[in-house]
Every structure is written in C-alpha cells, then in structure tokens.
DRENMIRO-170918 format. One record per residue (C-alpha): residue in one letter; z negated, y, x negated; residue number from 1. Coordinates in nm, 4 decimals. Layout:
<atoms>
('A', (Z, Y, X), NUM);
...
</atoms>
This chain:
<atoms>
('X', (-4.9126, -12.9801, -9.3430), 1);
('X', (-4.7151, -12.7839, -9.0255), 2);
('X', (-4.8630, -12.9096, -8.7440), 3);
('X', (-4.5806, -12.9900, -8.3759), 4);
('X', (-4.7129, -13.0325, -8.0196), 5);
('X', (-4.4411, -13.2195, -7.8382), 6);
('X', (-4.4608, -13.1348, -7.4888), 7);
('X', (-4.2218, -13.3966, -7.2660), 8);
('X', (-4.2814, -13.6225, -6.9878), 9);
('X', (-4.0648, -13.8432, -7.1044), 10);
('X', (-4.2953, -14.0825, -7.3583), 11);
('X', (-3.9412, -14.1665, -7.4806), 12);
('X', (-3.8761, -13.8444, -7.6005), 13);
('X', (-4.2002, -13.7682, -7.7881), 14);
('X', (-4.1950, -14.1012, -7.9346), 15);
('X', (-3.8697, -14.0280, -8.0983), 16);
('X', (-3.9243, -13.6391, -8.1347), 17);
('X', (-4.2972, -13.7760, -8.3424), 18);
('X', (-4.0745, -14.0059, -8.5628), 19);
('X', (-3.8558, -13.7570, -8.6770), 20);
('X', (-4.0908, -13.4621, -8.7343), 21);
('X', (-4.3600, -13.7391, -8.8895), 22);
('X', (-4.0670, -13.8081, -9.1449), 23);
('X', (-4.0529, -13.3961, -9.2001), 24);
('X', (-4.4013, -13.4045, -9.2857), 25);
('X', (-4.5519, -13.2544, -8.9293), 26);
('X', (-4.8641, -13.3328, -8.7897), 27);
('X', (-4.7977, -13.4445, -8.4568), 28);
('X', (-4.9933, -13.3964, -8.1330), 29);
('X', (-4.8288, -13.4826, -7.7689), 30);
('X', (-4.8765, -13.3460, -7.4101), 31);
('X', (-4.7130, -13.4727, -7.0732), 32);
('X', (-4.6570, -13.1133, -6.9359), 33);
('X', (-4.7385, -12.7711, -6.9681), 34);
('X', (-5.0894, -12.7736, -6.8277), 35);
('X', (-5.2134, -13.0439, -7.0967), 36);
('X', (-5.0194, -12.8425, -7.3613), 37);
('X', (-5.1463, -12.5502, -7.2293), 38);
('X', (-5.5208, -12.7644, -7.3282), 39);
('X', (-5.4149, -12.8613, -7.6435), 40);
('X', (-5.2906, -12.5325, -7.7989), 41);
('X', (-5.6272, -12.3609, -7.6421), 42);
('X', (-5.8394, -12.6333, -7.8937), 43);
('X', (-5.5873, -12.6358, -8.1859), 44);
('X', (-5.2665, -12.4046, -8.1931), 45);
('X', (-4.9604, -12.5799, -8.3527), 46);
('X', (-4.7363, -12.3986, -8.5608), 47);
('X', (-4.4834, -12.4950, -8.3916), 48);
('X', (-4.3927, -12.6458, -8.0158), 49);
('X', (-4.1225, -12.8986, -7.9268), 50);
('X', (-4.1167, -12.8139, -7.4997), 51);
('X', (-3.9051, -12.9252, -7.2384), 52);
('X', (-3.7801, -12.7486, -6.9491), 53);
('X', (-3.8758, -12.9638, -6.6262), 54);
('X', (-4.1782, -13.1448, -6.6040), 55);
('X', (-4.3991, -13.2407, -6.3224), 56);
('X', (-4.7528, -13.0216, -6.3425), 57);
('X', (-4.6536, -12.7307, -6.4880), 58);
('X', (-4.3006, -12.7385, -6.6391), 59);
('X', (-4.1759, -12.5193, -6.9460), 60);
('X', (-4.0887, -12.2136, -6.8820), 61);
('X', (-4.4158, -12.1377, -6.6525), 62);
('X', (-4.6589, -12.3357, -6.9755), 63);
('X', (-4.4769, -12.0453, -7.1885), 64);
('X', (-4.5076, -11.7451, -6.9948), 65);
('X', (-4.8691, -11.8504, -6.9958), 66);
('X', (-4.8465, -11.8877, -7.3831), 67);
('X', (-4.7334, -11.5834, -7.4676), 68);
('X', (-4.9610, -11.3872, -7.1923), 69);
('X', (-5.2621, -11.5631, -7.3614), 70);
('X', (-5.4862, -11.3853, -7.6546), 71);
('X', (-5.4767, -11.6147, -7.9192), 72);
('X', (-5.5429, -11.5317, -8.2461), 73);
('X', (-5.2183, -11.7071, -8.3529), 74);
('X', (-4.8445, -11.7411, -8.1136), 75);
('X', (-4.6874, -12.1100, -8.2162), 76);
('X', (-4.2846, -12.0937, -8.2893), 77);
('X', (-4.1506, -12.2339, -7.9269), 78);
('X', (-3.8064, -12.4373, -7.9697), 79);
('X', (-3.6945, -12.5339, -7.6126), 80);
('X', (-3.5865, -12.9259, -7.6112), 81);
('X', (-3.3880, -12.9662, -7.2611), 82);
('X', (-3.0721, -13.0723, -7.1105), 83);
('X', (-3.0596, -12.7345, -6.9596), 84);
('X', (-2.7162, -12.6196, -7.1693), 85);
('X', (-2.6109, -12.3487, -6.9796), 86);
('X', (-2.6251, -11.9863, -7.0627), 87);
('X', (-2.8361, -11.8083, -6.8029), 88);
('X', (-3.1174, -12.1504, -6.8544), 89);
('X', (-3.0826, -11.9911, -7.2417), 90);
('X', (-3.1038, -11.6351, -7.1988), 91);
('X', (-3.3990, -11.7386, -6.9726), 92);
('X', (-3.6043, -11.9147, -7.2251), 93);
('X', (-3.5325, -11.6905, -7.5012), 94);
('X', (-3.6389, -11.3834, -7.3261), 95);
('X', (-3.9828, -11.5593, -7.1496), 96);
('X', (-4.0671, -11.5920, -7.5596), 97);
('X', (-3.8897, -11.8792, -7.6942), 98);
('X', (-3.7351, -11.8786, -8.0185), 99);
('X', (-3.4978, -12.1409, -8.0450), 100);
('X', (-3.3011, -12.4065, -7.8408), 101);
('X', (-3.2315, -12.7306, -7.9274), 102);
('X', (-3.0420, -12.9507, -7.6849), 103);
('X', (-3.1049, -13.3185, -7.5948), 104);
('X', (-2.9864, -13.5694, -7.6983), 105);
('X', (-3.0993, -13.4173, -8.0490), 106);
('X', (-3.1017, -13.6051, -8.4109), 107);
('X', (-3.2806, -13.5062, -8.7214), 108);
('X', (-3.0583, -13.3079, -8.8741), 109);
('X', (-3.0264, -13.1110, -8.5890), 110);
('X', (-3.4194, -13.0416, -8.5060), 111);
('X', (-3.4716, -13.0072, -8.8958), 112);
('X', (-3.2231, -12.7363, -8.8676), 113);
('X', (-3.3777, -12.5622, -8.5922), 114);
('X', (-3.7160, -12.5359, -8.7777), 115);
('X', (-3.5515, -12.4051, -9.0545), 116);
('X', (-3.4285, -12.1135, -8.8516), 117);
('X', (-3.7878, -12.0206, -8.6968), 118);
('X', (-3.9345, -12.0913, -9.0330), 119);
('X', (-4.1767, -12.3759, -9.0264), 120);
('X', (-3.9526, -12.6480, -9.1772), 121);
</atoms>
C-alpha cells in the first residue's frame, strides 16, 4: 500500500484530502505544518506528500527546501495543494523540488490524476 502525508493546517483539508486518498488505497498520515511533517517523514518517509503553501510554523516551501537538502535514503513525490494559482508561486515550487501542483478546491479525479503523473497512483 502507497503511503500520503497530508501536510495542511486546515483539519478540513486533510480530513477530506484522507477520504479521498483512503478510497485510492493510501495509507494516510497527517501533519499541521512543515516542522511536524518535517518529524514525520524523518520516522517514516511517505511515498508521496500532499503540502500546502502557507502554514503557521514552518510553511511549504521552507518544509521542502529542507526535504530535499536532507540525506534520506528515499525523496517522497511532493504535489503542492494551495490556492497559490499564479505562475511565479508555480515556477517557485517546482524548482525548490516539487513535482506537481494541484490547486484547491481539488476533487478526486483531479488528485487521482495528479498521482498518476508522479507515479504513485
């Protein structure tokens, strides 16, 4: 089973970002903002990380910079979940190591899709 840390301060968010990827067969872990998720991936490295872009703490882009500079046996796929649409916000995330984008508000079909495209769906 692909395992998904969903990193969002929003407990709305992960609650509905955990029902979807429960019903694509994900394990599901959750973290409040980048310095728990930070935590988490340091004890169990997801394939795969659902992270928004502001959040109190440490917000996304600074948890991934610290991702990628880490030296983990294993990188996670990174798909950015934000309201951040615009295309410097993109370019941004995609060259601090993300590799996908997926904008809020999202639906199944639409994270399923982005999975697909960094290969853990």
């Amino acid at each position: 089973m692909k395992s998904c840390l969903v990193v969002d301060d929003s407990k709305v968010i992960r609650k509905v970002a955990r029902h979807i990827l429960e019903t694509l067969d994900f394990s599901v872990e959750e973290a409040e903002d980048g310095r728990q998720a930070l935590d988490r991936c340091a004890a169990q490295m997801p394939d795969v990380v659902l992270l928004d872009w502001n959040m109190p703490v440490m917000g996304g882009m600074e948890f991934l910079r610290n991702l990628r500079q880490q030296d983990f046996d294993t990188q996670p796929k990174v798909v950015f979940c934000t309201t951040e649409n615009d295309v410097a916000h993109i370019r941004a995330a995609l060259d601090a190591g993300a590799d996908e984008f997926v904008m809020k508000p999202f639906d199944r079909e639409t994270l399923e899709s982005k999975l697909q495209i960094v290969g853990v769906a």
